[in-house]
C-alpha positions, 0 to 999 in steps of 0.5 A: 159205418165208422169213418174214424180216418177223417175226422178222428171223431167218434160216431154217435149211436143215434147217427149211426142208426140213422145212418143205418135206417136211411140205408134201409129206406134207400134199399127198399122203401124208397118208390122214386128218389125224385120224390123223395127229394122233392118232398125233403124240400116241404122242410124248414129252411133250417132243416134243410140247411142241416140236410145239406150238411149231412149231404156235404159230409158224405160227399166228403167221406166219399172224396176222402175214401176214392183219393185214398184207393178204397172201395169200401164195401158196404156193411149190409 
């Protein structure tokens, strides 16, 4: 999951098993996104704020991968 075409800037090791990890959750784990959401809300403020961000930036991978014709395929 590198994305070096936008930001320039290289992953971190810890994000990309993060990265790797909530993949895995979403593809199995996960019983209800509904809830899961839900339950991301209990968090602080602040943390929620840092989600949003995290959110953000993959909306704008996604913005940047659709207006540049790819349709990456996903590494699992």
């Amino acid at each position: 999951m590198d994305y070096p075409e936008l930001s320039g800037a290289t992953i971190s090791e810890r994000d990309k098993a993060f990265a790797q990890e909530f993949a895995n959750f979403v593809n199995g784990s996960m019983c209800s996104p509904d809830q899961t959401g839900r339950e991301l809300t209990k968090a602080h403020r602040y943390l929620q704020q840092q989600m949003f961000k995290v959110f953000l930036g993959f909306m704008k991978q996604l913005s940047h991968n659709y207006q540049q014709g790819r349709n990456y395929r996903s590494p699992l």
